[in-house]
N, C-alpha and C positions, 0 to 999 in steps of 0.2 A: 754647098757646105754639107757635109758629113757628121756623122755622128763619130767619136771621138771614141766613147764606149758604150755599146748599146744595152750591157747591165744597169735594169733599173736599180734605183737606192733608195730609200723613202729619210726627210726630213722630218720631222714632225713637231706641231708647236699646239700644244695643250692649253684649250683656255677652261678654267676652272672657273663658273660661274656662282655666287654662296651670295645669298642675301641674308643679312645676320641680322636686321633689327625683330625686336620681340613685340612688337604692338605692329597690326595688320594693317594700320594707314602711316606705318610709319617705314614700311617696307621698300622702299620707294628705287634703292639702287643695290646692285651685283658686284660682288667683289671679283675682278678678273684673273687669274695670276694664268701667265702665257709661259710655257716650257717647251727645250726644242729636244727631239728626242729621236735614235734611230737613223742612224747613217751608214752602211758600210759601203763596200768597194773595191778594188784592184788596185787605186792608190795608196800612197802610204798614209799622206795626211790629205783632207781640203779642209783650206781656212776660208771663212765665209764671214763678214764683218756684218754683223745683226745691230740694227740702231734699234729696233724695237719693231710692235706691230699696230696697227691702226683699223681701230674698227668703227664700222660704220652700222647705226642704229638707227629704229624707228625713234621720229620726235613725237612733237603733242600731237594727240590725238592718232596716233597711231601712221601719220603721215610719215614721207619720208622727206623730212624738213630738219631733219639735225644735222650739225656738222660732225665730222668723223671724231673720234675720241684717241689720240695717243696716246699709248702706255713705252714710255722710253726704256730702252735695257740703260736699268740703272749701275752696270761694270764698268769700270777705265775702262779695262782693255777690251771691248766689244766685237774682238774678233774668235771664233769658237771653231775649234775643230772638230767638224761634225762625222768626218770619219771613227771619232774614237765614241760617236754617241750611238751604242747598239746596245740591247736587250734593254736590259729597264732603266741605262742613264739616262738622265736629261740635264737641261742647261734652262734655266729661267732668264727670259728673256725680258718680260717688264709686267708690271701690275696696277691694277686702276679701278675704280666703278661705275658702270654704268647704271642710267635707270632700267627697272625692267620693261621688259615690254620685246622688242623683237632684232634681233642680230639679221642686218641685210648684206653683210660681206665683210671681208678680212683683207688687209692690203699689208704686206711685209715689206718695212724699211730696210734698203742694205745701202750699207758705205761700198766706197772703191778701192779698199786695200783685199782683193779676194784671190786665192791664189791655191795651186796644187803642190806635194812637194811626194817627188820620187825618190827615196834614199834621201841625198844632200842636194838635189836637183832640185831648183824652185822657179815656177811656168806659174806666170799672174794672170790672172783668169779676167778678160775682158768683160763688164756688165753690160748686156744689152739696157737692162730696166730695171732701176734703182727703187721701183717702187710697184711692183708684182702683186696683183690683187686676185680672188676667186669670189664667185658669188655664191652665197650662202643666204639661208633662212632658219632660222632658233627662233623661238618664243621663250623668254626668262619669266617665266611667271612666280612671283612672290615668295619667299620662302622654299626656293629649289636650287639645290645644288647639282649641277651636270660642267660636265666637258665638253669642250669642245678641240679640234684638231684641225692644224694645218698640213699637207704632208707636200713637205717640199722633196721630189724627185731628181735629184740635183745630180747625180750621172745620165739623168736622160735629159738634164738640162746643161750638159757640158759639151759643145760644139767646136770644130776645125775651124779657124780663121784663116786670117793669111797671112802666107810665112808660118812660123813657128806659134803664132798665138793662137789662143782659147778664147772662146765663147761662150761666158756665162748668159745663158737664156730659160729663167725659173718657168719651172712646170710645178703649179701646186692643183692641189685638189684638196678639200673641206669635208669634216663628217663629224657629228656628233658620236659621244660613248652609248647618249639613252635609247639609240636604235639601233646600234653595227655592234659586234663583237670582236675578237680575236684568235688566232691558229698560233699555239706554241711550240715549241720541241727541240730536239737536238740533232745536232749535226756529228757521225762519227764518222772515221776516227776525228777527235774532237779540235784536233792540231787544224786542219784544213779549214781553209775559207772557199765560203761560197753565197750565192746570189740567191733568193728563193722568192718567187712571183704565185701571187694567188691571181687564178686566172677565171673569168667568166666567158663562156661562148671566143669569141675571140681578143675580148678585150684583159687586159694587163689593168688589174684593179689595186693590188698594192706588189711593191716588195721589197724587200731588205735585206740584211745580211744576218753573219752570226757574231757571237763575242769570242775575239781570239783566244782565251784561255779556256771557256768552257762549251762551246759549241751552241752556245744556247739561240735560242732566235724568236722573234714575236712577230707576227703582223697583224695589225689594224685596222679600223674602220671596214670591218667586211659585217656582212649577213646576208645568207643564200648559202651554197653549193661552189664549190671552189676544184679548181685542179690546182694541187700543190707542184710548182716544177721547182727542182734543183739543180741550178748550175756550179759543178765546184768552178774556182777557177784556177786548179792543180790539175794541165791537161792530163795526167797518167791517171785519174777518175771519171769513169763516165757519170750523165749527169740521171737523172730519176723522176721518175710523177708519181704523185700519189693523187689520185683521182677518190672524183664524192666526199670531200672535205666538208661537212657540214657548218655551220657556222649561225648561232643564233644571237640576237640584240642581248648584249651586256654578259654575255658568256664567255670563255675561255675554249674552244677546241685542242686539246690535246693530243698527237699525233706521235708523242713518245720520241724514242731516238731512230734515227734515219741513217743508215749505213751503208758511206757510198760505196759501191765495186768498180774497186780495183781493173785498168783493162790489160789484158792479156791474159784474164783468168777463166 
């Protein structure tokens, strides 16, 4: 089996953790709200059917003795296109409270209507695992509101079958907001799409796309030292690094506009 398209894409699903009672023994649970956000690609659309997500927490005494907590995506139609979720849309996915105390993993529900659409061309994307999990550690402590992220990499989780079909096989990875930051900017000319991976030593840590009308683009969950690559996927542009991308916990890296050259110049 093959990779299908080896541009990464990032998913990403935001849990907003808010304890809101005002008396300190009465602080007891975290309000969740889960959003998916950040998707681009070379296809036109991918539709991905979200039933919600499922998290799993420390019980009493700090044990891992609780059963997992579902928050259902409360939409009829609970299929989302997450190709058109880039720069700062998102898609709210479901919300719930947990007590506080300690987030030990994240598990994303998906249905089996999932599917890519080229032009008017529509290829149903087979699910290997309806219920894709990462492991994770958060402490909610009382009175604190932070985020949390799932980033679902969903072109590097789209494989060759057989015959004609696809292979939906999720690639997610976990980070909180209160320790990673993120690399903003643009892409010019601003018409073209392209693929952009923050890279560490050799490994591929996040990457995304841009938004079709404004070239704009964000990546997530970093902190350290990054090489910024840009892939257009307009082969008459060649592609770019921008190297020593700094990147510090709960900051924005600004990188400004980035302008591909043209080849044959």
């Amino acid at each position: 089996m093959c990779h299908v398209n080896k541009l990464g894409i990032s998913l990403i699903l935001i849990c907003c953790l808010i304890i809101s009672c005002t008396d300190q023994t009465e602080r007891t649970t975290a309000l969740v709200n889960v959003f998916l956000i950040d998707a681009p690609g070379d296809f036109d659309e991918v539709w991905v059917e979200v039933l919600g997500v499922e998290v799993q927490a420390t019980g009493t005494r700090g044990q891992d003795n609780a059963d997992p907590k579902f928050f259902p995506n409360e939409v009829v139609d609970k299929k989302v296109n997450v190709a058109a979720l880039v720069g700062e849309s998102q898609y709210l996915v479901g919300r719930g409270e947990l007590p506080a105390g300690n987030i030990t993993g994240l598990t994303l529900k998906l249905g089996a209507d999932n599917f890519i659409k080229r032009g008017e061309e529509r290829t149903n994307l087979n699910l290997a695992d309806n219920s894709p999990s990462v492991s994770f550690s958060l402490s909610m402590e009382p009175g604190l509101s932070l985020d949390v992220f799932i980033d679902f990499e969903v072109y590097r989780s789209i494989f060759e079958g057989d015959g004609d079909n696809l292979e939906l096989v999720p690639r997610l990875r976990a980070f909180s907001s209160l320790n990673t930051g993120s690399i903003s900017g643009s892409i010019r000319p601003q018409n073209q799409r392209a693929v952009l991976y923050a890279v560490q030593g050799r490994d591929t840590v996040a990457s995304t796309g841009v938004v079709a009308n404004s070239g704009d683009f964000r990546l997530r969950g970093l902190s350290g030292n990054y090489r910024l690559i840009i892939q257009p996927l307009n082969p008459d542009f060649f592609s770019d690094t921008l190297n020593n991308v700094n990147v510090g916990p709960r900051q924005t890296t600004q990188v400004g506009n980035v302008t591909l050259r043209p080849r044959g110049e």
